[in-house]
Each structure stands twice: as structure tokens, then as C-alpha cells.
C-alpha positions in Angstrom: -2.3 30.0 9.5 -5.6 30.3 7.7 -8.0 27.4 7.9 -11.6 26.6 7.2 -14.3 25.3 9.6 -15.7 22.3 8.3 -16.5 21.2 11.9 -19.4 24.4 11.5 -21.0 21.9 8.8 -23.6 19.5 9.9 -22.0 15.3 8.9 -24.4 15.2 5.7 -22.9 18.0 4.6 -19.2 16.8 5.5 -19.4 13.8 3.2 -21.1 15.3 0.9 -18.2 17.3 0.4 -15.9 14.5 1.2 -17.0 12.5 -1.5 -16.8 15.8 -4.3 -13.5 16.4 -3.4 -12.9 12.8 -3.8 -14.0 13.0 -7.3 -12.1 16.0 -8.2 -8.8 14.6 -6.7 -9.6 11.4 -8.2 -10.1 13.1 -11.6 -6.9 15.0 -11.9 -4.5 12.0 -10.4 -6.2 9.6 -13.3 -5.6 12.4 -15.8 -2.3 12.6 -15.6 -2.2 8.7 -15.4 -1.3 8.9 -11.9 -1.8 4.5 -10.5 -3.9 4.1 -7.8 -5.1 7.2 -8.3 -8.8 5.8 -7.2 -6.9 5.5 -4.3 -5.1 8.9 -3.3 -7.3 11.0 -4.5 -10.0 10.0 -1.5 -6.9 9.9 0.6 -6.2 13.6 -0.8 -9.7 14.7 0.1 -9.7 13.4 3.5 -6.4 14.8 4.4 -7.9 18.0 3.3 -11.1 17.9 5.4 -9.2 16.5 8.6 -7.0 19.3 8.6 -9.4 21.7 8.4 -11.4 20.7 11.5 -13.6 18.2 9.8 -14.8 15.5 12.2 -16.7 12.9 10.4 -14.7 9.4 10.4 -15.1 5.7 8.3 -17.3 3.7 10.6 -15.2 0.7 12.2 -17.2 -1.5 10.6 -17.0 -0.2 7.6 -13.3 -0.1 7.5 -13.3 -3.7 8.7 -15.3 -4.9 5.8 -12.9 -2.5 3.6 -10.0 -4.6 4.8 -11.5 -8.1 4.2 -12.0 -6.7 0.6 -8.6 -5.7 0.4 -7.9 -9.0 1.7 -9.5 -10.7 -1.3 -7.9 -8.2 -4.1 -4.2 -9.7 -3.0 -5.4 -13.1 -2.6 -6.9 -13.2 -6.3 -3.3 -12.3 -7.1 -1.8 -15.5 -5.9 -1.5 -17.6 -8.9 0.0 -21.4 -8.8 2.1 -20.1 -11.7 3.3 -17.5 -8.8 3.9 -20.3 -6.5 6.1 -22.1 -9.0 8.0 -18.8 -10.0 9.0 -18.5 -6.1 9.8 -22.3 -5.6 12.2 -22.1 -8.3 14.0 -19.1 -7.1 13.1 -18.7 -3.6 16.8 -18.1 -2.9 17.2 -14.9 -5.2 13.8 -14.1 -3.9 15.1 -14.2 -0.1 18.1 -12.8 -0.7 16.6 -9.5 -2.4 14.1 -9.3 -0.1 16.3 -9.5 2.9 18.6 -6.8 1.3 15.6 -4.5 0.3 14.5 -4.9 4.3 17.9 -4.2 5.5 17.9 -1.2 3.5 14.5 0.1 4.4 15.4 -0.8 8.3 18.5 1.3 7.8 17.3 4.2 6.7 13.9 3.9 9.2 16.5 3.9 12.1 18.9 6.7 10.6 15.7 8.7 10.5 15.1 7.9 14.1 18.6 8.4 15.3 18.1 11.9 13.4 15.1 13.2 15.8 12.9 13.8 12.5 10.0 11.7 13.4 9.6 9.0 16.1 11.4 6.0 16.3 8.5 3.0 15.5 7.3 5.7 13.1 10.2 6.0 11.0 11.2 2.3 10.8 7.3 1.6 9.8 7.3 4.4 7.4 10.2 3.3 5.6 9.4 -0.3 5.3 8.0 -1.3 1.7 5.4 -3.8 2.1 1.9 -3.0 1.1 1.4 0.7 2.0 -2.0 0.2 3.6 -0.9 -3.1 5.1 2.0 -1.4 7.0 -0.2 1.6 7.9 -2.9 -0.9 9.3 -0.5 -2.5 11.5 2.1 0.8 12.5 -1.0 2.1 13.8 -2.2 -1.6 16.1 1.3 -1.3 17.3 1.9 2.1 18.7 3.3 4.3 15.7 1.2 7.4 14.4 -0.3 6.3 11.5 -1.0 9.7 10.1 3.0 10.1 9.9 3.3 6.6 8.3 0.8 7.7 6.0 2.6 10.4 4.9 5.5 8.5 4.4 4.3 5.5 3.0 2.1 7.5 0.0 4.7 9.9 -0.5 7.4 6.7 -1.7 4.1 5.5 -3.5 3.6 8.2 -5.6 7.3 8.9 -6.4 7.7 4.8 -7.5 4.9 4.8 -9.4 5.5 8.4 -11.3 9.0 6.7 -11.7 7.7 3.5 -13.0 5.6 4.6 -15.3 8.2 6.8 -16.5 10.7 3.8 -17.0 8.2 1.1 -18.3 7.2 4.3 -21.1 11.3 4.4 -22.0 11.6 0.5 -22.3 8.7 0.1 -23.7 8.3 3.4 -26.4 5.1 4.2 -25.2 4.2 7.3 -24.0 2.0 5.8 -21.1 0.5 3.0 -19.5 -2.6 2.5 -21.5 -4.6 0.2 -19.9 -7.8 -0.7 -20.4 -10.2 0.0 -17.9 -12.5 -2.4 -17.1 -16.3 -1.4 -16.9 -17.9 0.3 -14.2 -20.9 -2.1 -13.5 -19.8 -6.0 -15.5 -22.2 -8.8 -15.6 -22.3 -10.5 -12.5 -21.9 -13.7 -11.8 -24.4 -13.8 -9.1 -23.1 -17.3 -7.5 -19.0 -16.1 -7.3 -20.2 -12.7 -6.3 -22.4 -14.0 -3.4 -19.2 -16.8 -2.3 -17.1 -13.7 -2.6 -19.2 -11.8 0.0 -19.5 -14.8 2.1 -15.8 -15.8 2.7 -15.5 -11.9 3.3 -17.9 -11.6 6.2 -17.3 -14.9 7.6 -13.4 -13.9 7.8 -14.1 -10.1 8.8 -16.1 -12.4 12.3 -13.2 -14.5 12.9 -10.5 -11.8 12.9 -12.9 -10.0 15.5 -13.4 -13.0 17.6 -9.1 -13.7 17.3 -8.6 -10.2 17.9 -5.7 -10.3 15.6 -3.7 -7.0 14.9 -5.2 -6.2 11.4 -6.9 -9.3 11.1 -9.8 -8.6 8.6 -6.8 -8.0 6.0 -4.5 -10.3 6.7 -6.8 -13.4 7.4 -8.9 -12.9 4.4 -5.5 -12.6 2.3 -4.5 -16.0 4.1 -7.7 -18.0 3.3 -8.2 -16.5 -0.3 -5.2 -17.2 -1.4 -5.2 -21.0 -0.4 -8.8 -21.1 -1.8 -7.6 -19.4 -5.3 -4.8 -21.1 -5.8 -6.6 -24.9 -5.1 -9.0 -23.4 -7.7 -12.1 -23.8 -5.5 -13.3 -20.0 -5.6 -13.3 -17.7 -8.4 -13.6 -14.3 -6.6 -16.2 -11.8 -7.7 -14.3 -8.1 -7.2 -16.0 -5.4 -9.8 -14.8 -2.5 -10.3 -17.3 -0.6 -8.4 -16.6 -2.6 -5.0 -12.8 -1.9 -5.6 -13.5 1.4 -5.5 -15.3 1.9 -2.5 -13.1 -0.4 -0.9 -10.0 2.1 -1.9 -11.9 4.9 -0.8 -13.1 4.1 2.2 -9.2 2.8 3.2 -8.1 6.6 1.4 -10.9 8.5 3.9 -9.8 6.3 7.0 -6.4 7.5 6.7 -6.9 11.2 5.2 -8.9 12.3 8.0 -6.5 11.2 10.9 -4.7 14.3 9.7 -4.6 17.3 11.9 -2.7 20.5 11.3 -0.4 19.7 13.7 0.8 16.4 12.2 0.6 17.6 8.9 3.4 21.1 10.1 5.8 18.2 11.8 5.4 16.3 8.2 6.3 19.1 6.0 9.5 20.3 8.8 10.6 16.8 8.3 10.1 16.6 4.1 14.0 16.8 3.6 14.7 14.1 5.2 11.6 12.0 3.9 12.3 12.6 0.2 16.2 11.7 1.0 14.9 8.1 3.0 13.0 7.5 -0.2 15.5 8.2 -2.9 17.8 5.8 -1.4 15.9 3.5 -1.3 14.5 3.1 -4.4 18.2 3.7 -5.7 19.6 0.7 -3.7 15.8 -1.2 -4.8 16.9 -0.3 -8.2 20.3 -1.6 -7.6 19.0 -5.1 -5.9 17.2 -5.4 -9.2 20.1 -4.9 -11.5 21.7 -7.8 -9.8 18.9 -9.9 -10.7 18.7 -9.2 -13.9 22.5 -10.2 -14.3 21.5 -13.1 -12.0 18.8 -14.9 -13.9 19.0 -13.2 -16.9 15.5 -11.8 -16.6 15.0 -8.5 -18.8 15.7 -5.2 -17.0 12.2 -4.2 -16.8 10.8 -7.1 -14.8 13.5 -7.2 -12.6 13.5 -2.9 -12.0 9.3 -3.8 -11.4 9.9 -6.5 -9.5 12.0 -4.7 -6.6 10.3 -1.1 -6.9 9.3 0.0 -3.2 6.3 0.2 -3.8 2.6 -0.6 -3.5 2.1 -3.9 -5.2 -0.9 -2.6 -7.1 0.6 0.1 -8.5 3.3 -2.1 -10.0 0.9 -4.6 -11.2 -1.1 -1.9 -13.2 2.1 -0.8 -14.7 3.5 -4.6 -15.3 0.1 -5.4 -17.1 1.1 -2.8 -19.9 3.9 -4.1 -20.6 6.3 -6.7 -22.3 7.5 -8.3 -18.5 7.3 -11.7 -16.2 4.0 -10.8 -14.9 4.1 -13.9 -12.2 8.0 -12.9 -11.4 7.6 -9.5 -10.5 4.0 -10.2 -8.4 5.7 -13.1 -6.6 9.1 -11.0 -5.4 6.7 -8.1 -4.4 4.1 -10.9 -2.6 7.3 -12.6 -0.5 8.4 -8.7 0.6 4.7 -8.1 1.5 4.3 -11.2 3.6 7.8 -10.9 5.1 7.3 -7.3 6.5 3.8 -8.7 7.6 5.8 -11.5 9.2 8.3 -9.9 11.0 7.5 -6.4 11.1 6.3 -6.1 15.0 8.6 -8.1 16.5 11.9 -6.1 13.9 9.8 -2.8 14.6 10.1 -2.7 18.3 13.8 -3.9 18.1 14.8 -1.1 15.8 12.8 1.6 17.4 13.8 0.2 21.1 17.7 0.6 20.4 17.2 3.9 18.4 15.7 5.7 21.3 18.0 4.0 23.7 21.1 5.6 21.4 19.0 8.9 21.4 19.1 8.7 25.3 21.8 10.9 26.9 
């Protein structure tokens, strides 16, 4: 198979064209109103370069500091009017949760049984917690990351397509419509700098804890007491979001190798069939709500989409829904798979290869 030699171009020239590509992916995904698209398209680039021989790769420390970032971005998320929607129905919220889980772990260790990818990978892939969350700690605890990748995206695109698709049919519109914020906002020079500060100061303690994806998931823990109690208003413009997404997109895109991406595509039948059930059963779970608490169809359909909690909340914002419902059940299945996802990972993948075993 044909393929170019990026490796033949010096590294200034291999982000230079890294970051075009970026742009031009970026552009077409956001055309077509694609969510997250400031997201996949650097994602796209890099998986384009890193099959193609490039070797340039994100800096650790830069993708550290990414992650405290996208630390922050969930943590301004968690609302008190969040924390009161989950009090009040924290047994629905458990209960779909656990049966979204089951499903996901399900069809992660039929995948496995199957032979179509291996056994951690699969059950990582097909869990629906925050994609780059799960691919962040699949790849601290021995899956292949770049196959995660694959998997995880591939769900997020197909749940977001699908939810914008559904919000435009309960809605009338013919898209999501959002407003984008500015480019460069006023800014308020006091949040900003606590904003960089609690970022940096967590990004040290996860490297002195040595905590499997630490700079994420301790930056989420602290900002999210510290927004909620009111005490920090975090300073996240758009232009920091955005490198933040891309350097995550790169870090991931150009793991890829021709190799991983040929046992990817051989194994495509069986991906899209993982994620189609699963956002049919997701859809299911969130019928049941509805009829449960009454809520209207589209919050609870948003509410249990598999996938990345973003996405959804761009899509929610456009429309008519319980905003703090549907970012609450997504935040408790986030948290959960970060909870138990090692410990449930290693089960799963232990007895699927032990059932493989002749």
C-alpha cells in the first residue's frame, strides 16, 4: 500500500503541516456542524501524519498541562443545581448508569470473546465515560490506546451525528445553532491567572502522587469542589480550549501506525455493530426514564447518549431540555467508569482471555 514519507521532512516542517491539516479537518467537520469538531479534526490530522511515518509527538509536558485544562472544562460543569438534580434522583441515576455499564461491559467482553481486538482493549473501548478520559487511563493500564481511540471516536461521532439529528426533529430546527463565543473575550486578568494557578499547582501534585491520569482527574476533583462552593470562577477562553482539544487530538492521532490502523478497519464490522447496540439499549435506558419521572423525551434520550459529555452539552444548550439533568446523569456515568474502570477492566479482560484459552 502506498504511503507518504513525512519522516523525510525535518519536525518544523511536520507541524507545520500538522497544524494545516488541522485547520482543514477542523473546517470541514464544523461545516457540516459536526460537535467537537475543534476536537477531531486535529485528531484526524494526526492520525494522518502518524500513519504516514511522521514522527513528531505532543511533549509530555505539554499533554500534562492539556489534561489539567481538561480537568477544569468538566469541573466548571459541576453546578450545585447539578448536585441537587442527582440527590433527588440518585436512584434512577444509579440504576441507568449501572444498566448503561452492564451493557457496554457486555458488549466489550463479546468483542473479546470474538478475537476482534484484545481483551482490556475491547472492554475499554466500549465503555462510555468521557472518551479522552477512558483513552487516558486504557492506555496507564495496559490497553492500546490507539485501538481505544478508534473505538471511542468512532461511537462519538455516530452519537453526536445522531443527536443532532434527533434534537433537529424534536426541536424543528434544522441544526444546532449555537452561538459561538469569540475567539479572544475580555479577560478577566485575576480569574484567568487563579485559573492557571490551580492548573499548575494540580498538574505538580498528580506528578508527585503518580496517579494513573492524575493531571485530569485531580484537577476535575479540586475544581469542581472549588466551583461549586463558589470560591473560583474559572477563566477558560475559547482560544485555550482549543489548544487544549488539539493538543489531546495530536497526542492520540499520532500513536497511529499503519499497522493498527489495517487491524482497525479488519475489525470495523464488529465495531459499528458494539456501537449500535449500544446506543439502542442507551436509547432504551432513556425511554424508561422518561416514563419514570416524566421528564420530556429529549432530555432523557441526551441524558443517556454514549457519548462524549461535551458533545451532548453543545447539543443540550440548543435546545428546549433539563440542562442540569442530562449533565448530571452523564457526570455520575463519567465518574463511575473513572471509579471502577481498572479494577472491572482487568476482571472482564482476565476471564475473557481465560474463556479464549483452549
Amino acid at each position: 500500500m502506498f504511503q507518504l514519507r513525512f519522516d523525510r521532512l525535518a519536525p518544523s516542517a511536520q507541524w507545520l503541516l500538522l497544524a494545516a491539516l488541522s485547520a482543514g479537518f477542523w473546517g470541514v467537520l464544523h461545516a457540516a456542524s459536526i460537535p467537537a469538531a475543534v476536537f477531531l479534526g486535529p485528531m484526524a490530522a494526526g492520525v494522518l501524519l502518524g500513519a504516514n511515518n511522521g514522527t513528531v509527538r505532543v511533549p509530555r509536558l505539554l499533554y500534562m498541562a492539556a489534561q489539567t485544562v481538561m480537568g477544569l472544562f468538566l469541573a466548571s460543569a459541576v453546578t450545585p443545581g447539578i448536585l441537587r438534580s442527582f440527590l433527588q434522583d440518585w436512584p434512577v441515576f444509579a440504576g441507568a448508569v449501572f444498566l448503561i455499564l452492564a451493557a457496554a461491559s457486555g458488549l466489550g467482553w463479546t468483542m473479546a470473546r470474538s478475537g476482534a481486538m484484545p481483551a482490556s482493549t475491547s472492554i475499554w473501548g466500549s465503555w462510555p465515560g468521557g472518551a479522552t478520559a477512558v483513552i487516558v487511563m486504557a492506555g496507564e493500564f495496559g490497553a492500546d490506546t490507539r485501538l481505544v481511540a478508534f473505538m471511542q471516536y468512532f461511537r462519538v461521532a455516530c452519537v453526536a451525528g445522531l443527536a443532532s439529528v434527533v434534537a433537529a426533529v424534536f426541536t424543528g430546527q434544522a441544526g444546532v445553532g449555537l452561538p459561538e463565543p469569540p475567539w479572544f473575550p475580555p479577560l478577566h486578568v485575576q480569574a484567568f491567572g487563579a485559573t492557571l494557578l490551580i492548573a499548575a499547582a494540580c498538574g505538580l501534585l498528580a506528578s508527585f502522587l503518580r496517579v494513573p491520569s492524575g493531571p485530569m482527574l485531580i484537577t476535575l476533583a479540586a475544581g469542581a469542589v472549588l466551583n461549586v462552593s463558589g470560591a473560583v470562577e474559572f477563566e477558560l477562553p475559547r482560544w485555550l480550549l482549543t489548544g487544549t482539544y488539539a493538543l489531546v487530538g495530536w497526542s492520540v492521532g499520532l500513536r497511529f501506525t499503519p499497522e493498527i490502523l489495517a487491524h482497525a478497519f479488519r475489525a470495523f464490522p464488529k465495531v459499528l455493530l458494539n456501537v449500535a447496540l449500544l446506543i439502542a439499549f442507551s436509547a432504551g435506558v432513556g425511554f424508561l426514564l422518561s416514563q419514570m419521572l416524566g421528564i420530556d423525551a429529549l432530555t432523557a434520550y441526551l441524558a443517556t447518549s454514549p457519548g462524549a459529555m461535551e458533545s451532548i452539552a453543545i447539543i443540550a444548550a440548543s435546545s428546549h431540555v433539563d440542562m442540569p439533568f442530562i449533565i448530571a446523569l452523564q457526570m455520575a456515568r463519567f465518574l463511575t467508569v473513572i471509579a471502577i474502570g481498572p479494577p472491572v477492566a482487568r476482571l472482564l479482560a482476565r476471564h475473557a482471555a481465560s474463556r479464549r484459552t483452549p
